[in-house]
Wavefront OBJ file of the C-alpha trace (Angstrom):
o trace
v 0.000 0.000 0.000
v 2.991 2.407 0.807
v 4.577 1.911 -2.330
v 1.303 2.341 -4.328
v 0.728 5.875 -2.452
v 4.374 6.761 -3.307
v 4.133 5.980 -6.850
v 0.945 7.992 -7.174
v 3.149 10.955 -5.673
v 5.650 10.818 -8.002
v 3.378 10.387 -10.712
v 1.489 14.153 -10.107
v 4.684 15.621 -9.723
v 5.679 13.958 -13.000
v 2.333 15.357 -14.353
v 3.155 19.103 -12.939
v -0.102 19.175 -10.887
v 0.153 22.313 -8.762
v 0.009 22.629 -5.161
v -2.984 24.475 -3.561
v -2.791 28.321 -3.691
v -2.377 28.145 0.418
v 0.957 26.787 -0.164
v 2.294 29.097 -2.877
v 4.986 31.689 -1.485
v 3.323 35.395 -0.837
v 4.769 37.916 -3.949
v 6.908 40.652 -2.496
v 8.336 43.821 -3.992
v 11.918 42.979 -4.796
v 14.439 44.768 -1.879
v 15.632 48.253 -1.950
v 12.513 49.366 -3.636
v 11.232 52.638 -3.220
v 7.759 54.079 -4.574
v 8.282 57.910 -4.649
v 10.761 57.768 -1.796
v 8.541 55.488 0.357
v 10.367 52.197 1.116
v 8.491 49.025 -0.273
v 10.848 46.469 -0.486
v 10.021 43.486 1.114
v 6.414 44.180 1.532
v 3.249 42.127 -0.450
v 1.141 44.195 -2.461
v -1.506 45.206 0.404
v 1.042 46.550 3.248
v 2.925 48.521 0.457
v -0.486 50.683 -0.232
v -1.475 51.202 2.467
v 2.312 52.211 3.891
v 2.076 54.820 0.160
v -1.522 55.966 0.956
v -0.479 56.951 4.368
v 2.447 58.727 3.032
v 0.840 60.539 0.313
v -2.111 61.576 2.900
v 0.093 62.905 5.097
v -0.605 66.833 5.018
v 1.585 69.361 3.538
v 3.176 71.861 5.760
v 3.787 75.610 5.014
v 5.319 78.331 7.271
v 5.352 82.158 7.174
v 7.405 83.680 9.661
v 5.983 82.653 13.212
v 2.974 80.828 11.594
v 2.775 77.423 10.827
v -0.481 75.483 9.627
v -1.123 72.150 7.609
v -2.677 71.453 4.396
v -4.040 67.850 3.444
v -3.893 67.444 -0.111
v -6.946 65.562 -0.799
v -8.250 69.478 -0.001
v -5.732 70.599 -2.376
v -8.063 67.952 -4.978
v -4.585 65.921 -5.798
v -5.058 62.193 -5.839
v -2.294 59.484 -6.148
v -2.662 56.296 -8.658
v -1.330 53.716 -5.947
v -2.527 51.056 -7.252
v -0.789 51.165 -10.587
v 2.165 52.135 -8.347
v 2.394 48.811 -6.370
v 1.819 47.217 -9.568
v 4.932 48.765 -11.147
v 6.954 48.083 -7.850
v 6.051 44.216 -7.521
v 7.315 43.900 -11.162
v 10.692 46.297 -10.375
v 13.981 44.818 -9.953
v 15.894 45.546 -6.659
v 16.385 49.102 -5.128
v 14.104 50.519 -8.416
v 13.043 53.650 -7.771
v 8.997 54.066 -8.812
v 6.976 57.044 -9.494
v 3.790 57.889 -7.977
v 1.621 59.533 -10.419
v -0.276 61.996 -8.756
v -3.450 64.352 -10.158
v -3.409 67.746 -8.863
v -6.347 69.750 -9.506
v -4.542 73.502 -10.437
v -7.828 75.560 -10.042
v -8.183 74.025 -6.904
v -4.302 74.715 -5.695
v -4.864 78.415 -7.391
v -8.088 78.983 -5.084
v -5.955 78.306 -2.317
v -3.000 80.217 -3.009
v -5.147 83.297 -3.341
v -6.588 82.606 -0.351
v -3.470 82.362 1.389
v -2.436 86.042 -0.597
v -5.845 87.042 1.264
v -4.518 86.188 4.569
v -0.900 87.593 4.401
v -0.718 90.460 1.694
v -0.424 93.746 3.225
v -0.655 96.940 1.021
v 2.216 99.333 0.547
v 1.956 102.617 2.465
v 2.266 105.486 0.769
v 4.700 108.545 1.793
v 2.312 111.297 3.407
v 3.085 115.312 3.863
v 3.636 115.469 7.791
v 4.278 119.082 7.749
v 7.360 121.598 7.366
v 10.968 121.188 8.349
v 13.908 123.331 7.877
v 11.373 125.363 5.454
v 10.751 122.177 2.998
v 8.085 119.796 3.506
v 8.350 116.729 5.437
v 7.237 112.929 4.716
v 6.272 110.424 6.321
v 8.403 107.446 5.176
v 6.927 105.088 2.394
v 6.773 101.446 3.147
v 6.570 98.865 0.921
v 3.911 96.168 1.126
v 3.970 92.300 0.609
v 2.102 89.473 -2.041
v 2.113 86.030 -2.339
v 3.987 84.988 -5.481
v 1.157 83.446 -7.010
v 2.432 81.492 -9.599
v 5.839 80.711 -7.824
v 3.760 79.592 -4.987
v 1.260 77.058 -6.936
v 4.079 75.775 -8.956
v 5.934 74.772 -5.512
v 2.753 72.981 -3.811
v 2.113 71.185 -6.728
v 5.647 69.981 -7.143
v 5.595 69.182 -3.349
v 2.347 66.844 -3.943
v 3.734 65.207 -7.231
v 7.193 64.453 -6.241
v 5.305 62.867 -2.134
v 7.847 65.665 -0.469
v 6.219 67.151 3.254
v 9.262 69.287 4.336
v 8.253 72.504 5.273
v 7.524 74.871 2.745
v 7.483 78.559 3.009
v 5.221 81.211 1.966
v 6.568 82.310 -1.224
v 6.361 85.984 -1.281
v 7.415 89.334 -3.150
v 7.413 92.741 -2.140
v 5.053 95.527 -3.331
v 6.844 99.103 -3.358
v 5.124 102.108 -2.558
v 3.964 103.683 -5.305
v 4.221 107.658 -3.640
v 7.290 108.247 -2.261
v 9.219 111.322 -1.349
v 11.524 111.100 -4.149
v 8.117 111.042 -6.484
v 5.565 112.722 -4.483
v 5.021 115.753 -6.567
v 3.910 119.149 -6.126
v 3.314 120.826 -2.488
v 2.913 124.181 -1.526
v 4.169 125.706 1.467
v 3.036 129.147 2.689
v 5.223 130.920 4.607
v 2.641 133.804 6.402
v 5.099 135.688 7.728
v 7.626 136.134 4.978
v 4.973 136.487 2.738
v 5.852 133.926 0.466
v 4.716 130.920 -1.090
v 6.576 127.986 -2.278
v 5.653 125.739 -4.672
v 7.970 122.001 -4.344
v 8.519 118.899 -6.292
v 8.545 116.371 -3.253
v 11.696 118.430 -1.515
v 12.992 120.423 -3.991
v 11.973 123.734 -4.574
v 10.809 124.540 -7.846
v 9.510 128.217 -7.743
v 9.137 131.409 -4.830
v 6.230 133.736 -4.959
v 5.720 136.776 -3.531
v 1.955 137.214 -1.576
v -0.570 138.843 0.683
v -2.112 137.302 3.434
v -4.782 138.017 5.665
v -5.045 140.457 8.180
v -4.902 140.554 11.864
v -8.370 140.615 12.391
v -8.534 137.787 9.748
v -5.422 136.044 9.642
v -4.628 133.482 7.591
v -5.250 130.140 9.415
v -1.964 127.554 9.939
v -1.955 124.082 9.559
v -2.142 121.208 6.165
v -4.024 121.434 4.211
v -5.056 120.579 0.300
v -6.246 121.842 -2.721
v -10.144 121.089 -3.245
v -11.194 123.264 -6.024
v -9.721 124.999 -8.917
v -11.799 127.672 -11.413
v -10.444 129.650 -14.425
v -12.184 132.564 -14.462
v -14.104 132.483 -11.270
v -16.853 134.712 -10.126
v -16.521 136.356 -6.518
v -19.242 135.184 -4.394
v -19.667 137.078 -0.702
v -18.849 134.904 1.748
v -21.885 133.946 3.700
v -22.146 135.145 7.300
v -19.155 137.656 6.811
v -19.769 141.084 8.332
v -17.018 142.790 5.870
v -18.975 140.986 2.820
v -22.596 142.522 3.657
v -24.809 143.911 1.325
v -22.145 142.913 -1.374
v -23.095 141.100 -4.220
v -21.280 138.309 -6.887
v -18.871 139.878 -8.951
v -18.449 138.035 -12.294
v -15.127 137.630 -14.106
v -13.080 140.836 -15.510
v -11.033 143.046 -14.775
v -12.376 144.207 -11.464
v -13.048 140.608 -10.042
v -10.997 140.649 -6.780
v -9.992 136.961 -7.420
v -7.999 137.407 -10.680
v -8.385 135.095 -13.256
v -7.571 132.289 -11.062
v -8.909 130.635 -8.276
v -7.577 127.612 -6.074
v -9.969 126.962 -3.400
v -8.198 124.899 -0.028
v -9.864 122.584 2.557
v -9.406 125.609 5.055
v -12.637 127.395 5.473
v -13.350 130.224 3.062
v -9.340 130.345 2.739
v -8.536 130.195 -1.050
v -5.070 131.311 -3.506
v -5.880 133.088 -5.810
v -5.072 136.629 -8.030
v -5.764 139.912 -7.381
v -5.986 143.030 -9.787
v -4.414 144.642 -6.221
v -1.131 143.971 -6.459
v 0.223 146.890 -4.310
v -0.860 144.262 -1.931
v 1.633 142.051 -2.343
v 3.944 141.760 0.844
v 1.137 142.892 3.443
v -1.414 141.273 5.160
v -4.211 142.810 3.325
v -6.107 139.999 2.590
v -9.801 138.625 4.581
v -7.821 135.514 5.391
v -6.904 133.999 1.704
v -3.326 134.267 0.296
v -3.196 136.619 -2.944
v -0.722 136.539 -5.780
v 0.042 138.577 -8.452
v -2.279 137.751 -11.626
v 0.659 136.452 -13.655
v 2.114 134.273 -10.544
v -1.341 132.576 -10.271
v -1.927 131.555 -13.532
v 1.422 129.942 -13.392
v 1.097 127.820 -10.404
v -2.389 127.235 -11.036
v -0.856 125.206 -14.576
v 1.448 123.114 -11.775
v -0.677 122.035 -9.264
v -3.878 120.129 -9.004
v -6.739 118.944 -6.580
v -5.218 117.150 -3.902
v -1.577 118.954 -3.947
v -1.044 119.645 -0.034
v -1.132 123.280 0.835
v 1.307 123.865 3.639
v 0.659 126.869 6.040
v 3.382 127.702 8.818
v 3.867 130.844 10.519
v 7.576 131.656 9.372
l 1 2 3 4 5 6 7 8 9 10 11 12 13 14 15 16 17 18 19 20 21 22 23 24 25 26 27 28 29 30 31 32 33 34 35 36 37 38 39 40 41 42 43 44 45 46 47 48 49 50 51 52 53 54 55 56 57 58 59 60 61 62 63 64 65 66 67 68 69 70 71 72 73 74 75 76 77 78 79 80 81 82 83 84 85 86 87 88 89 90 91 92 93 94 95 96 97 98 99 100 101 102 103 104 105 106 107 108 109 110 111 112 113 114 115 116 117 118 119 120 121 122 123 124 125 126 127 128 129 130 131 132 133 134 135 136 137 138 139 140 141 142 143 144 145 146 147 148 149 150 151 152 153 154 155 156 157 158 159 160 161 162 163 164 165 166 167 168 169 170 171 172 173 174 175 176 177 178 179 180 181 182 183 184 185 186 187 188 189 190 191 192 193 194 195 196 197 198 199 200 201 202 203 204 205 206 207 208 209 210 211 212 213 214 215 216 217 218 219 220 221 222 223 224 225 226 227 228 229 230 231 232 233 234 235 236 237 238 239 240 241 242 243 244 245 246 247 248 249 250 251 252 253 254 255 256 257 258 259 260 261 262 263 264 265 266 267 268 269 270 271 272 273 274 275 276 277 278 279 280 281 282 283 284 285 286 287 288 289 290 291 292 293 294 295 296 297 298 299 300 301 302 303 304 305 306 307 308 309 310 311 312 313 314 315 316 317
């Protein structure tokens, strides 16, 4: 009976009849095998995707100065083919490196990165008139602002997501200058009551010196900044309401006799305007019901250099 079992043996294996699938030896990933840096040598085809999907879940991270916060990149819409990867690493010789193809949705990483630009941009600040120093105007300084480098900065997450990487990535960013400064700020006036001049500048630098009038003691001219809020060619003189020297007086249209000139420049002082005057014996005094006069000519030429807006500078020297 033994020998009859024995030659039926060695007649299946004769025959190549296979053993049962419980006895066949578990296919592994050949050693030193990596599927986008994760290490998969060694493993069968089940503990090697799920060691990849955990990697490839694991969120990214991104830093801006203090700040640190996570990002998962199935938020980010990006989605890894692991399966085809294990496929490709069970067929890869030893210590093959595999890719890990990986979908990333851009719109979806764009969204984000303007987000982020939402969160962190700043605006630049723009250089501001503080007042007079040393008889030239003085600025506040400008500062420049800050953006997220858009592009630079959806290029680098999606490279981070396609190539598995999670070191820390920083907030790519790029500053925004100022875009008034006081190298470029432009035209100011400064109004020296005293002296009875007025300055016109280009940011520091003094561009032309006027002589004028100003207003009286009983109505000086006030101190302080000031801007430019209204300019007229050819105004007509309207009394001043609720002005005891201007009662019973009534418009005066343009000409010749119009106390204003041909040239007005209104300021955000009350009732306080430069402008021309057919008076110019007045000139050098304090003659005036509070606004600063200038010769007819002198007017018309600053009136050509300034604009709504220019600050209008009033100190007491």
């Amino acid at each position: 009976m033994k020998r009859l079992l024995a030659a039926i043996f060695l007649l299946a294996v004769s025959l190549g009849v296979a053993a049962p699938d419980a006895a066949r030896k578990p296919v592994v990933i050949a050693p030193g095998v990596t599927v986008a840096g994760v290490k998969a040598g060694g493993l069968t085809s089940e503990p090697a995707r799920t060691r990849i999907e955990k990697a490839f879940g694991r969120p990214l991270r991104l830093a801006f100065g203090q700040k640190r916060w996570r990002i998962s990149p199935r938020y980010l819409g990006a989605n890894a083919a692991v399966d085809a990867a294990v496929t490709r690493a069970l067929r890869a010789a030893p210590r093959a490196r595999v890719n890990l193809e990986v979908s990333a949705t851009r719109p979806r990483i764009r969204r984000y990165v303007q987000r982020l630009d939402r969160l962190f941009a700043r605006d630049p600040i723009d250089a501001a008139v503080i007042g007079v120093k040393r008889g030239r105007p003085a600025f506040s300084p400008a500062k420049a602002g800050l953006a997220v480098s858009r592009s630079e900065m959806t290029n680098a997450i999606a490279y981070m997501l396609r190539t598995n990487q999670r070191t820390p990535l920083p907030l790519l960013t790029k500053p925004v200058p100022a875009a008034v400064t006081a190298e470029n700020f432009g035209p100011v006036i400064v109004v020296f009551r005293e002296s009875k001049r007025l300055t016109l500048f280009d940011g520091r630098r003094a561009v032309r010196s006027f002589g004028i009038a100003t207003g009286t003691s009983q109505y000086p001219t006030p101190l302080g900044n000031y801007s430019l809020a209204t300019k007229q060619r050819n105004p007509w003189w309207i009394p001043p309401p609720d002005s005891d020297w201007a009662r019973d007086k009534k418009p005066i249209p343009p000409g010749p006799g119009n106390p204003l000139g041909t040239r007005w420049m209104g300021t955000t002082a009350p009732l306080v305007g430069i402008h021309g005057t057919p008076d110019a014996a007045s000139i050098g005094y304090s003659a005036s019901h509070g606004c600063i006069r200038m010769r007819v000519p002198d007017a018309e030429a600053l009136f050509n250099q300034v604009s709504v807006g220019t600050p209008v500078l009033i100190v007491a020297a």
